[in-house]
PATOR-807285 format. One record per residue: residue in three letters; residue number from 1; x, y, z of N, C-alpha, C in turn. Coordinates in steps of 0.05 Angstrom, whole numbers, plus 5000, padded with zeros to 4 digits. Example, Ala and Ser with C-alpha at 12.3 -4.5 7.8 and 13.67 -1.06 7.14 Angstrom:
BEGIN
    r    k   n_X   n_Y   n_Z  ca_X  ca_Y  ca_Z   c_X   c_Y   c_Z
  ALA    1  5264  4886  5156  5246  4910  5156  5264  4934  5156
  SER    2  5257  4955  5142  5273  4979  5143  5258  5001  5157
***
This chain:
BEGIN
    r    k   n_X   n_Y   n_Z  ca_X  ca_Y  ca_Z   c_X   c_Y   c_Z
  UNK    1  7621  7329  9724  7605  7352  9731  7577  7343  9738
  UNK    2  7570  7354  9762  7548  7339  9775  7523  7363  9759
  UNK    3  7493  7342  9745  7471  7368  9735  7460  7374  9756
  UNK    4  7451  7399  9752  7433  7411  9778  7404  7395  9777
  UNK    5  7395  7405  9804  7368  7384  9813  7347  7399  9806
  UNK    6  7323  7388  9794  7300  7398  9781  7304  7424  9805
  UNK    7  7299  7428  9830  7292  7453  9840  7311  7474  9839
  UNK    8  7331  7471  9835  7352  7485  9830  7352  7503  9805
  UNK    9  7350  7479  9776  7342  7493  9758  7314  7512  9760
  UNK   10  7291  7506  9761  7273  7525  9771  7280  7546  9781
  UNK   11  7299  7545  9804  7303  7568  9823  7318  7598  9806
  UNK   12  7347  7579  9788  7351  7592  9771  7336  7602  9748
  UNK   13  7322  7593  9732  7305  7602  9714  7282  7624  9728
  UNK   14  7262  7621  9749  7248  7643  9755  7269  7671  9761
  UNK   15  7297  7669  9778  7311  7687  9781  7311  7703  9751
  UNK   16  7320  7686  9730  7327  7694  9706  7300  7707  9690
  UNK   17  7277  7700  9692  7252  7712  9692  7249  7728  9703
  UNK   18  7245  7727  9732  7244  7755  9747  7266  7782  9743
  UNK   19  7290  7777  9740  7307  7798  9733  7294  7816  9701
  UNK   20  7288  7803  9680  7284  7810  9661  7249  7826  9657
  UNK   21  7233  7825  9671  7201  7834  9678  7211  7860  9679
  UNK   22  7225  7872  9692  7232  7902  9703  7235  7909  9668
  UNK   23  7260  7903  9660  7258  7906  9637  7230  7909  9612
  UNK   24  7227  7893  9622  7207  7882  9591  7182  7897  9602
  UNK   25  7167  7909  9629  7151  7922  9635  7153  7949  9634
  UNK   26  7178  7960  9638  7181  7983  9635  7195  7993  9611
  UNK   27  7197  7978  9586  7194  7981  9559  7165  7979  9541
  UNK   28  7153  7976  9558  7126  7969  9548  7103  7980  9564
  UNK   29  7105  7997  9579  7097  8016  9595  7077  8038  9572
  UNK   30  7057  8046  9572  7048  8071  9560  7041  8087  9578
  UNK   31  7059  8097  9609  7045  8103  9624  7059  8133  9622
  UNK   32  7068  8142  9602  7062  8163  9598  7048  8176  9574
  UNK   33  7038  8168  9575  7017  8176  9550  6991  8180  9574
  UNK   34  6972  8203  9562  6945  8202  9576  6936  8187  9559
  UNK   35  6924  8158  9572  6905  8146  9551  6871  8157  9557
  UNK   36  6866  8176  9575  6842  8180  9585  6838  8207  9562
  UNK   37  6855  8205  9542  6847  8239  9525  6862  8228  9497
  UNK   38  6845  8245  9481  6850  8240  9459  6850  8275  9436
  UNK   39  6871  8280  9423  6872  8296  9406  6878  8288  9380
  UNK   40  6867  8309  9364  6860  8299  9334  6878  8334  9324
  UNK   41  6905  8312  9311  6919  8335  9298  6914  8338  9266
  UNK   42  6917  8352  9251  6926  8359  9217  6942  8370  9216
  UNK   43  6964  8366  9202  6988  8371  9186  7007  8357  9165
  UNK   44  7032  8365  9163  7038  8351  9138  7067  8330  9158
  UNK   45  7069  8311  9145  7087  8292  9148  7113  8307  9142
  UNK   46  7129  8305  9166  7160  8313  9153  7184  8289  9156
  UNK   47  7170  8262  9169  7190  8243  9171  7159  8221  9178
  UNK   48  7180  8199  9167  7161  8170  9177  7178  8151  9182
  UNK   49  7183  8144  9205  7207  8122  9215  7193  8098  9218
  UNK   50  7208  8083  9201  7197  8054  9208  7219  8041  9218
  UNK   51  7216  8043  9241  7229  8024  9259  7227  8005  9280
  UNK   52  7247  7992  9292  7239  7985  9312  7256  7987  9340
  UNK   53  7242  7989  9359  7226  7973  9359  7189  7991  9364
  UNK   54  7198  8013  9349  7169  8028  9349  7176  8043  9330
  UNK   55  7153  8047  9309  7148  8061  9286  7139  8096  9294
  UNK   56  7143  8117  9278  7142  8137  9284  7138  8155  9264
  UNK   57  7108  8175  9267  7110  8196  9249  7115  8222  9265
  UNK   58  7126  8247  9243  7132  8266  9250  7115  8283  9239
  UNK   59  7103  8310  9246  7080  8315  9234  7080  8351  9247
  UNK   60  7085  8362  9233  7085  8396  9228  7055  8404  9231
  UNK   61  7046  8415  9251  7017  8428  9251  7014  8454  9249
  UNK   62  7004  8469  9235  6992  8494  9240  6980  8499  9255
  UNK   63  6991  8532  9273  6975  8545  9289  6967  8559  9285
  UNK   64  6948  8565  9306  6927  8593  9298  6944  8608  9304
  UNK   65  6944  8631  9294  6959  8659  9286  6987  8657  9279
  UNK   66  6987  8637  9263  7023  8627  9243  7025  8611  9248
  UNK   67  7056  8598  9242  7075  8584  9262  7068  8545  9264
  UNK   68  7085  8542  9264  7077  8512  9262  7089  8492  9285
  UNK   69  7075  8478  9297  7089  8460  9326  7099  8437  9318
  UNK   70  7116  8422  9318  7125  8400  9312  7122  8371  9332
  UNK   71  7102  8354  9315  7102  8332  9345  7107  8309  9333
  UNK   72  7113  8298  9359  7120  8264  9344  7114  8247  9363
  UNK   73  7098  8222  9337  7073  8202  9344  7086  8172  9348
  UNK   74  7091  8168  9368  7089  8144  9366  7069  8116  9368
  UNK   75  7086  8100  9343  7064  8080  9340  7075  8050  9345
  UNK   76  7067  8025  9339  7070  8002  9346  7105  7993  9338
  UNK   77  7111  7973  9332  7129  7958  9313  7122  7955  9290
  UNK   78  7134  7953  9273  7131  7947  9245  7111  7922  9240
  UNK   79  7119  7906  9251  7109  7887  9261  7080  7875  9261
  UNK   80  7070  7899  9283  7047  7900  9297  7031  7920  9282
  UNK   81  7040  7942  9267  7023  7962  9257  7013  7946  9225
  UNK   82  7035  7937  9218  7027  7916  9192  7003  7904  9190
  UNK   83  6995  7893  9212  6970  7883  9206  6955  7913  9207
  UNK   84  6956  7924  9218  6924  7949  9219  6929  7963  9186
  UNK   85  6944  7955  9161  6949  7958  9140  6974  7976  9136
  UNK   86  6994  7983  9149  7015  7999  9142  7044  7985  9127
  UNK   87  7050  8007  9112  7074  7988  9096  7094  8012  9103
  UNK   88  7123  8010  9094  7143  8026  9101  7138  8041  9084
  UNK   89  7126  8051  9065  7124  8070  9044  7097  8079  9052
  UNK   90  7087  8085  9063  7057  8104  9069  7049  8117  9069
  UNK   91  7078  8134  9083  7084  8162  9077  7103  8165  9070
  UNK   92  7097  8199  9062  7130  8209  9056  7129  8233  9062
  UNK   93  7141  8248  9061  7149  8277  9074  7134  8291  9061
  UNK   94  7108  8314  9070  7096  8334  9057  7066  8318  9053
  UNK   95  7059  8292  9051  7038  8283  9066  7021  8295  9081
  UNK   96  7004  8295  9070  6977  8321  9096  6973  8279  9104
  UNK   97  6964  8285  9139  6950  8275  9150  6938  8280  9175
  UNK   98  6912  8273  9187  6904  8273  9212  6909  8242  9222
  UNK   99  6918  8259  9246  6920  8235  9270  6904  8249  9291
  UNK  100  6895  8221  9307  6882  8219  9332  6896  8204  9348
  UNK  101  6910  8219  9366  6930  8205  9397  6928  8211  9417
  UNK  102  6932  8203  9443  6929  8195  9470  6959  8217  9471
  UNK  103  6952  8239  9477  6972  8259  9480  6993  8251  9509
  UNK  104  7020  8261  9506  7042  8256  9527  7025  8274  9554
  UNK  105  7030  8258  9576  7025  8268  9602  7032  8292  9607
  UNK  106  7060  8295  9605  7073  8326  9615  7071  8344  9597
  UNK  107  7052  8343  9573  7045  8368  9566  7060  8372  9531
  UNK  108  7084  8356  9523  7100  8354  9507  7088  8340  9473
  UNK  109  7099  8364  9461  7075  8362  9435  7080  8330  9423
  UNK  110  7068  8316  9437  7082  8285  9418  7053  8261  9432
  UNK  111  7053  8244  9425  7032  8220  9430  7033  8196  9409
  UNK  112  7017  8176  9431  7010  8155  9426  6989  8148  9404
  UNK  113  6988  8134  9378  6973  8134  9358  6947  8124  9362
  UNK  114  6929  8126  9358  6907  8119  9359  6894  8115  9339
  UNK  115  6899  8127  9326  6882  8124  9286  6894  8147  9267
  UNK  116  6900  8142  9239  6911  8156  9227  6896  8162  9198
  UNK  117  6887  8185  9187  6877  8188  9158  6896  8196  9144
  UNK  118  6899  8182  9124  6919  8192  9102  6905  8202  9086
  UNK  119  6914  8221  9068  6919  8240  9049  6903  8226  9024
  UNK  120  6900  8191  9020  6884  8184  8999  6861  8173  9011
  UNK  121  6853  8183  9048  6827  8172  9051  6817  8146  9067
  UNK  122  6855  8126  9065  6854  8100  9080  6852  8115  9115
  UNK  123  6844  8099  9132  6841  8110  9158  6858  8085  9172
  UNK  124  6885  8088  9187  6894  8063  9193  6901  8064  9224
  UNK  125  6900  8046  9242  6895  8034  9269  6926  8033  9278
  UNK  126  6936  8025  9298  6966  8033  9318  6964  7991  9314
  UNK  127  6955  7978  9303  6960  7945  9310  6922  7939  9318
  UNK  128  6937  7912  9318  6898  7895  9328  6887  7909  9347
  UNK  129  6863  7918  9351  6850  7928  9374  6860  7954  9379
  UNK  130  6872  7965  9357  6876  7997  9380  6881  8010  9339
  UNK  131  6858  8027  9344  6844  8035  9322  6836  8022  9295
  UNK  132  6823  8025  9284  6810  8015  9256  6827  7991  9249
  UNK  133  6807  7965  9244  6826  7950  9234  6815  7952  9193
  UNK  134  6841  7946  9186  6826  7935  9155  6799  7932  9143
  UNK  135  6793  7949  9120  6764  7940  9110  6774  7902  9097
  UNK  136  6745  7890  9110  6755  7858  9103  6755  7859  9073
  UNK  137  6768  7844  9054  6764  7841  9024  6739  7834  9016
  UNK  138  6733  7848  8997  6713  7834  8985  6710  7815  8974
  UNK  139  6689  7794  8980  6687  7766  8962  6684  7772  8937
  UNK  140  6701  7756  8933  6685  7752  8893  6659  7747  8886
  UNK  141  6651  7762  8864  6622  7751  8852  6625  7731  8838
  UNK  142  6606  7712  8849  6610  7683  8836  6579  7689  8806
  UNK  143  6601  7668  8790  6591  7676  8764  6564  7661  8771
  UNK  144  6546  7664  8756  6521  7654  8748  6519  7622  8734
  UNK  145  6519  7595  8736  6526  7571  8719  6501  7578  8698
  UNK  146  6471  7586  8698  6450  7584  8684  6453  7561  8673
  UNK  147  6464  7538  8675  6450  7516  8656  6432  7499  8665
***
């Protein structure tokens, strides 16, 4: 079996690159989300999906004059939201929280996370750079030697 010639392989591998971009761009697309707007909901948590390959809260709002709208937030990977401080237990159903998201284009009660306040006050970010990251730890107080 004769190996193929360095250009050959190349030729094959960019094909194999280029086929897969469509994919991996248009999975990774936020281009329906308005990122040029931002709404700030309150309500209570009725589901918190940690999944992947995107994490998700569900979140019951009250309206003016009754009635409650149901929207759902999507947020990073597990992954990726981990660092901005989230664990699979964060929430749980009946959870009051405000979120602030980059609402869906066509109008549809659901969006992109942008920052989240929980119910004990932590304020947590969608991953690095896209809302609040972590308060840094505090250093230790170093003892005093006095001798």
């Amino acid at each position: 079996m004769q190996k193929p010639s360095g250009a050959k392989s190349w030729t094959v591998g960019l094909i194999i690159l280029w086929a897969g971009l469509g994919t991996l761009s248009a999975h990774h697309s936020f281009s329906m989300f308005d990122t040029g707007k931002r709404v700030t909901l309150t309500g209570s948590v009725t589901l918190f999906e940690w999944t992947n390959p995107h994490a998700y809260i569900e979140v019951d709002v009250p309206q003016e004059g009754g009635g409650m709208k149901h929207w759902s937030v999507e947020m990073g990977s597990p992954s990726i939201i981990m660092q901005s401080g989230w664990k699979y237990n964060a929430l749980k159903a009946g959870d009051k929280i405000t979120v602030e998201i980059n609402p869906l284009r066509n109008g549809d009660p659901g969006g992109l996370l942008i920052q989240a306040k929980l119910a004990d006050g932590r304020v947590l970010g969608n991953g690095p750079g896209r809302g609040p990251a972590p308060a840094p730890a505090a250093a230790p107080n170093a003892a005093p030697t006095g001798r």
